[in-house]
KEMI-699113 format. One record per residue (C-alpha): residue number from 1; residue in three letters; x, y, z. Coordinates in steps of 0.25 Angstrom, whole numbers, plus 5000, padded with zeros to 4 digits. Layout:
BEGIN
k/r/east/north/up
NUM/ALA/X/Y/Z
...
//
This chain:
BEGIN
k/r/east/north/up
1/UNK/5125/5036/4855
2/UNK/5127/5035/4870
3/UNK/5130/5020/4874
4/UNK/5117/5020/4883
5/UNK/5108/5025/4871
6/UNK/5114/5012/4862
7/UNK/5112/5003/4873
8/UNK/5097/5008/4874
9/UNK/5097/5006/4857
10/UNK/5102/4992/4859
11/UNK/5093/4989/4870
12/UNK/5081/4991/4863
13/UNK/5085/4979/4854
14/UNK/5080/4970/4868
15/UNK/5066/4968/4872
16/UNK/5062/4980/4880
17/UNK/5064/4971/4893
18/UNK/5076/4966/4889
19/UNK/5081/4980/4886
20/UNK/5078/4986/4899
21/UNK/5085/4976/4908
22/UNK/5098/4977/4900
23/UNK/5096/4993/4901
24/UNK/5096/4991/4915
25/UNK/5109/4981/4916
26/UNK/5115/4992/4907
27/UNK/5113/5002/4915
28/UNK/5116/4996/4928
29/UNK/5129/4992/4923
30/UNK/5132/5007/4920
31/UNK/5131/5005/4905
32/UNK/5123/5017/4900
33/UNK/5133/5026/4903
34/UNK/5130/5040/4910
35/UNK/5121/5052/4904
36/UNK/5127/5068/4909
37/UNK/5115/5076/4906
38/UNK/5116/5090/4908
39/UNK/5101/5092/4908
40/UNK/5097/5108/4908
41/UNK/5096/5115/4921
42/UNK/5081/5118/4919
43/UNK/5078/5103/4920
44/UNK/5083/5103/4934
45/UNK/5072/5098/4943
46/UNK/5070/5093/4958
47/UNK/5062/5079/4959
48/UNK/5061/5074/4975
49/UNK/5070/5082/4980
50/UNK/5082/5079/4969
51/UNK/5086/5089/4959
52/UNK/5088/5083/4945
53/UNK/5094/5090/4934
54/UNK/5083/5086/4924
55/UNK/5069/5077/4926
56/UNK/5069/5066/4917
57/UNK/5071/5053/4926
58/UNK/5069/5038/4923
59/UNK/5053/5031/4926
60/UNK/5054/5019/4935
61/UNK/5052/5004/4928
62/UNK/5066/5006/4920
63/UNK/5074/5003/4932
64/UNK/5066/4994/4941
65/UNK/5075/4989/4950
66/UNK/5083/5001/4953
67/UNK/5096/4993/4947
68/UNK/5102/5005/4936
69/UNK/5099/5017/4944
70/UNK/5113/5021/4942
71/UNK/5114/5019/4927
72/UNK/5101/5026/4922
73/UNK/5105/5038/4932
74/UNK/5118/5039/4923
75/UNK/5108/5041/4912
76/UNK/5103/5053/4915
77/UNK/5090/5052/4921
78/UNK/5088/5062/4934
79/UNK/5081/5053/4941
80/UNK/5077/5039/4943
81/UNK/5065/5027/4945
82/UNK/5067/5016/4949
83/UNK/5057/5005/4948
84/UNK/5047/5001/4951
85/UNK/5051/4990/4962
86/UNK/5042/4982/4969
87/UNK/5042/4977/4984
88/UNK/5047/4964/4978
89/UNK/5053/4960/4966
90/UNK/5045/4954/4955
91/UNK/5047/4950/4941
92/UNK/5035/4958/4934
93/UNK/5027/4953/4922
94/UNK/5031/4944/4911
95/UNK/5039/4947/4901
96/UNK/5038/4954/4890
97/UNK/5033/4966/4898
98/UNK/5040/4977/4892
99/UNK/5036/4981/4877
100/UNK/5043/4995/4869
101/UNK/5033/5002/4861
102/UNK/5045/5009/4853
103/UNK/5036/5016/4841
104/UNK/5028/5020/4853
105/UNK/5039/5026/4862
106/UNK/5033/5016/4873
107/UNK/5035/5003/4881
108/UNK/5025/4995/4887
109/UNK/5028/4987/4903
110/UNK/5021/4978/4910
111/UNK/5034/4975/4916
112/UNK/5027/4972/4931
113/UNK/5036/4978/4940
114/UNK/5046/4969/4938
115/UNK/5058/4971/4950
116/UNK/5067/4969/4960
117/UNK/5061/4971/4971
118/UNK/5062/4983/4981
119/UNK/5073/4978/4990
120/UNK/5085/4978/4980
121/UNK/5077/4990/4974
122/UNK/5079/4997/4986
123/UNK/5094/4993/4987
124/UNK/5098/4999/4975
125/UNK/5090/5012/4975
126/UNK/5100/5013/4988
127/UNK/5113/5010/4982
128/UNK/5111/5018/4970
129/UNK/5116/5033/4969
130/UNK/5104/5042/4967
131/UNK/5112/5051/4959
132/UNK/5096/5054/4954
133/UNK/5084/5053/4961
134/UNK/5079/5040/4960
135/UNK/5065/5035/4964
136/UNK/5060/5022/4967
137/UNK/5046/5016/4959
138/UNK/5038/5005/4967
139/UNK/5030/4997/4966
140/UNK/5020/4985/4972
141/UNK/5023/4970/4967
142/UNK/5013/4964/4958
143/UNK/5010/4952/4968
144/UNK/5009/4953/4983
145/UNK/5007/4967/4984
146/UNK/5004/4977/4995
147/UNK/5004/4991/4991
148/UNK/5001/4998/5003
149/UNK/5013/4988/5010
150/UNK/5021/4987/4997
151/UNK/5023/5002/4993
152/UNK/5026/5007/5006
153/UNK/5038/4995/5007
154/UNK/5043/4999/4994
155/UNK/5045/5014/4998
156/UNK/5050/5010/5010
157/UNK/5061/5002/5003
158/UNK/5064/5014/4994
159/UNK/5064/5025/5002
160/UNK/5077/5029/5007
161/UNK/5084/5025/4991
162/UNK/5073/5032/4983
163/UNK/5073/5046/4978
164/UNK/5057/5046/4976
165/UNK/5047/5035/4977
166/UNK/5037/5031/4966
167/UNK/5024/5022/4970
168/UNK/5021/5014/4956
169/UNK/5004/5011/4956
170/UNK/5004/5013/4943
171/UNK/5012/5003/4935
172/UNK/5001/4995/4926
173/UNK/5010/4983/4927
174/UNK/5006/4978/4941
175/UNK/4991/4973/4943
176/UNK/4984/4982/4952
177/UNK/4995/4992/4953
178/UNK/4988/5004/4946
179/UNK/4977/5002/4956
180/UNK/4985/5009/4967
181/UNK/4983/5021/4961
182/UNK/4968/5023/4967
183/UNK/4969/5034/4975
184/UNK/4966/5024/4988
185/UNK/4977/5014/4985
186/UNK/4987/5025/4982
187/UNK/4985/5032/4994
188/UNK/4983/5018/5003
189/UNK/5000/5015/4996
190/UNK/5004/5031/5000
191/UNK/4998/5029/5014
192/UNK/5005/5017/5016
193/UNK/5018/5022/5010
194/UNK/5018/5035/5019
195/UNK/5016/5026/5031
196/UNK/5025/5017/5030
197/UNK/5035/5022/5020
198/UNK/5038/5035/5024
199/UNK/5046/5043/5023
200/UNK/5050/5041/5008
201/UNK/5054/5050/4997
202/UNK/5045/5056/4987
203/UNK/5036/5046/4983
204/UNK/5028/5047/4969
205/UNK/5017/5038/4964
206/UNK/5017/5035/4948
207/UNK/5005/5036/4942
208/UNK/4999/5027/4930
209/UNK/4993/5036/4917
210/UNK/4981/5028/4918
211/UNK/4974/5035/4931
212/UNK/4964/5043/4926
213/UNK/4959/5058/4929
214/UNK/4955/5054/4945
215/UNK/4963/5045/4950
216/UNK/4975/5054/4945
217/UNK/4969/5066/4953
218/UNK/4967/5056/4966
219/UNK/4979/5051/4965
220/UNK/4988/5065/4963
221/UNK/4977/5070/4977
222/UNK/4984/5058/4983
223/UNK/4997/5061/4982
224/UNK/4996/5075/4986
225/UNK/4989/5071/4998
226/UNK/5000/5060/5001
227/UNK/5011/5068/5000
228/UNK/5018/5060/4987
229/UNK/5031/5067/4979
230/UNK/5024/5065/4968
231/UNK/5019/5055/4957
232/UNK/5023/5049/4944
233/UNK/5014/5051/4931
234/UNK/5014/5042/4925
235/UNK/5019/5026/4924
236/UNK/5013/5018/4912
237/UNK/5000/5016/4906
238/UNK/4990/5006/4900
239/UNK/4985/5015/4891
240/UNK/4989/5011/4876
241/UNK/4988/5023/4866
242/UNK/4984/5020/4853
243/UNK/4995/5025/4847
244/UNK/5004/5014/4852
245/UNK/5010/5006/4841
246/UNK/5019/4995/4845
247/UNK/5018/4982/4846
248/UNK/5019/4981/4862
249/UNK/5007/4992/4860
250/UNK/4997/4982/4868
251/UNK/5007/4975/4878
252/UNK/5001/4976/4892
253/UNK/5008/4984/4902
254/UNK/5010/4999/4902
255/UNK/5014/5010/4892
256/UNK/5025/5019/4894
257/UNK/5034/5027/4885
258/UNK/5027/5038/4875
259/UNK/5013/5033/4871
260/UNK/5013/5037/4888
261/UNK/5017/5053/4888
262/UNK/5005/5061/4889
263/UNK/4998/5051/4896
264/UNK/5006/5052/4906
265/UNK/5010/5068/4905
266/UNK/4994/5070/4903
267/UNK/4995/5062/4918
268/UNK/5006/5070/4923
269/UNK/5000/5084/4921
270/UNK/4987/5080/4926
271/UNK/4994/5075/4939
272/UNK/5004/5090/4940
273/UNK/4988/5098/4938
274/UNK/4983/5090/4950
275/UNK/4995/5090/4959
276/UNK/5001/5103/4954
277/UNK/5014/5102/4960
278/UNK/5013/5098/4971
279/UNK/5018/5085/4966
280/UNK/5031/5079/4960
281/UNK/5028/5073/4947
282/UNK/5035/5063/4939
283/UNK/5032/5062/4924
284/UNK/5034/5049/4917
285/UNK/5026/5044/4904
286/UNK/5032/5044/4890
287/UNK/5044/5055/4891
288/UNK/5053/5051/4881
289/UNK/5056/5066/4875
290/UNK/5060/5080/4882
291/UNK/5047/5085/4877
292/UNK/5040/5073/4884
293/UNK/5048/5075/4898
294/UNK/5044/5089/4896
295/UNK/5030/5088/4895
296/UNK/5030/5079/4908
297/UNK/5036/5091/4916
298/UNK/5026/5102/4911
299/UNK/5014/5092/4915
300/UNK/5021/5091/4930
301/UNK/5032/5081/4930
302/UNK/5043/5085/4939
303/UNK/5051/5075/4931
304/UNK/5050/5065/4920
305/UNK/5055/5051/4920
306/UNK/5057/5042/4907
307/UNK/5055/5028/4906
308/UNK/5051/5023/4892
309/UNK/5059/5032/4884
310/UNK/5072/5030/4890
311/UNK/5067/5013/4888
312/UNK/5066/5016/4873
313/UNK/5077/5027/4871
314/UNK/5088/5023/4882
315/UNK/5094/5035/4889
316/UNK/5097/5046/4878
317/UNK/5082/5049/4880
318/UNK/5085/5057/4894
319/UNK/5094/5066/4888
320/UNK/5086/5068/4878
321/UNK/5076/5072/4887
322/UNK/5082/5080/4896
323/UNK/5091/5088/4885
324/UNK/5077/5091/4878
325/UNK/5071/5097/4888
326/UNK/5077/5111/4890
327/UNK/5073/5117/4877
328/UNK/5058/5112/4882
329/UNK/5058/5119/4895
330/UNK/5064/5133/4885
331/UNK/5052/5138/4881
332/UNK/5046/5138/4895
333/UNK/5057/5147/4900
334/UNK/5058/5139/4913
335/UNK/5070/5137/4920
336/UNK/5068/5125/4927
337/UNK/5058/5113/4926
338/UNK/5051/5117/4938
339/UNK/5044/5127/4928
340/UNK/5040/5116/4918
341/UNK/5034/5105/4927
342/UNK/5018/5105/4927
343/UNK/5017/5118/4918
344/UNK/5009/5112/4906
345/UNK/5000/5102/4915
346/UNK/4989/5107/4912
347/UNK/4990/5107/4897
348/UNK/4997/5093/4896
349/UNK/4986/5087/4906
350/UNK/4978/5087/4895
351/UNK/4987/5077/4887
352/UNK/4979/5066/4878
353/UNK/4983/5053/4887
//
C-alpha cells in the first residue's frame, strides 16, 4: 500500500472535519508522495488552451485556500480547483458541518464557505508552479455582500494567477446564493464582471442540480450570448434520495458523492443538447469509478473532476480512474476523446434524477 493510500485509511478513523484539515497539512508538507501516471495517449485532451495528458481533475471545496496546490498536483490530478474563496475571510457555519454517508458512497456539507480570504488566496495561486492548470472558484461572503461589486473584485484579484475562473451561484450553504442563478441576476454579475474585470481567463459558472427544465435552458442562452468558456454541471444538491441509508441521511447542507451521479449527468447532457459544443463543459457529481468518469464525457463534459470519492478513497481512486478508462473508450474505436465527449447526450438526458 502506497504511504498516501495508508494515511487516507488512517485518516478516516477522525471525524470527517478533522480528516480533511490534517489531509491538507499532509500534503502541504509534501507527505503524500508523488503519483507517475502514464495515462493512455487517447485520454489526451485540451481544456482552456492547456493540453492535459488525461481529464479527471480535483472539484473545488477540497483545497479552499489554495494552501496544497503543490502536493495534490503530485498526485496525479491533470488539473486543479481551488476554492471557493470569498472577498473576505470568514469562519463559515458551526461545527459539525461535514457528515460521510460511507454505506452510501456520499458526504453531506454545510461547511459555509469557510476561508481565508482572497488576498492571501491570490498570493499563493502566484507563487505556486502551475505545472497543471489551475482555476480559481469564488464566491460572495455570506454577510455584507454586493455581487455585482463582489464578483467583479474577486476576478480581478485572480486574474493574472488563475488558469480559468469559476463563479460559484449555486452552493446551497450560503443564504440567498442560489438566487443568483435567475436569468436576471446572472447576467446583472456577467455584465458587471465584463465591465470592470475584463480581460480575464476563461470564466465558467457552476450550476446547482436543482434548476429545473427552464431556468436551465435560460441560463445555457446566457452564457452563449455572454461569451462565457463554459459552465460547471453540477455542485451539490438538496435533494435526498430515498435510498440513502446513513445516519447523517437528514443533516442539513448539500449531498455530494454517489447518491449525486445521474443527477447530475442527467444535468450535464441536457446542458451539451442545448449548447452543443459551443461550450466547454465541466462534469462533476458522483464520479468515483472509470465507468462513472466515462459516462460524464459521453453526456458532454470535456473533463471530469472528483471530490467525494477521492474524500472517502484517498488518491488511489485517480489512478484507478484514469487506468480503467482505455478499455471503455475500445469498443468505440476512437482514437482520441474528442470523439467520445457529448456522443450519448441524448440517451443519457433521459437519466432518472
Amino acid at each position: 500500500m502506497r504511504l498516501a493510500d495508508a494515511a487516507a485509511s488512517w485518516l478516516r478513523r477522525f471525524d470527517p472535519e478533522t480528516a480533511h484539515d490534517l489531509a491538507i497539512k499532509g500534503l502541504r508538507a509534501g507527505l503524500a508522495g508523488r503519483r507517475d501516471l502514464r495515462p493512455d495517449p487517447r485520454l489526451a485532451t485540451e481544456f482552456c488552451g492547456r493540453n492535459l495528458p488525461h481529464p479527471i481533475g480535483l472539484a473545488a471545496g477540497f483545497d479552499k485556500n489554495a494552501v496544497a496546490l503543490s502536493g495534490l498536483a503530485r498526485l496525479g490530478f491533470s488539473f486543479l480547483e481551488a476554492g471557493t474563496v470569498t472577498l473576505r475571510p470568514q469562519p463559515g457555519n458551526p461545527k459539525p458541518r461535514l457528515f460521510r454517508l460511507a454505506q452510501d458512497r456520499a458526504l453531506i456539507n454545510r461547511m459555509g464557505f469557510n476561508n481565508q480570504g482572497i488576498a492571501g488566496f491570490a498570493a499563493r495561486l502566484a507563487a505556486v508552479d502551475h505545472a497543471v492548470p489551475i482555476g480559481a472558484n469564488l464566491g460572495i461572503n455570506k454577510d455584507g455582500a454586493d455581487p455585482l461589486t463582489d464578483y467583479p473584485a474577486l476576478v480581478r484579484a485572480v486574474s493574472r494567477f488563475a488558469d480559468y475562473i469559476v463563479i460559484n451561484v449555486s452552493s446551497p450553504n450560503t443564504p440567498g446564493l442560489r438566487d443568483l442563478q435567475a436569468v436576471e441576476r446572472l447576467a446583472g454579475i456577467l455584465g458587471a464582471i465584463a465591465a470592470g474585470a475584463a480581460p480575464h481567463p476563461p470564466l465558467f459558472v457552476k450550476l446547482a442540480p436543482d434548476l429545473d427544465e427552464a431556468a436551465l435552458s435560460d441560463i445555457v442562452a446566457l452564457a452563449l450570448e455572454r461569451g462565457l468558456a463554459g459552465l460547471v454541471v453540477s455542485n451539490t444538491t438538496l435533494a435526498r434520495p430515498a435510498s440513502l441509508g446513513g445516519a447523517a441521511r437528514g443533516e442539513a447542507g448539500g449531498l455530494s458523492g454517489a447518491p449525486l451521479f445521474a443527477r447530475s449527468t442527467r444535468m450535464l447532457a441536457r446542458v451539451r443538447l442545448l449548447a452543443g459544443e459551443r461550450l466547454t463543459l465541466i462534469g462533476v457529481g458522483g464520479v468515483g469509478t472509470a465507468e462513472q468518469a466515462f459516462a460524464k464525457l459521453r453526456a458532454g463534459a470535456s473533463v471530469v473532476q472528483i471530490y467525494s470519492s477521492f474524500v472517502l478513497d484517498g488518491p488511489e481512486v485517480i489512478a484507478r480512474i484514469v487506468d480503467g478508462l482505455p478499455r471503455l473508450v475500445d469498443p468505440y474505436g476512437a482514437v482520441s476523446l474528442a470523439e467520445i465527449i457529448g456522443r450519448d447526450a441524448d440517451r443519457l438526458a433521459e437519466l432518472a434524477p
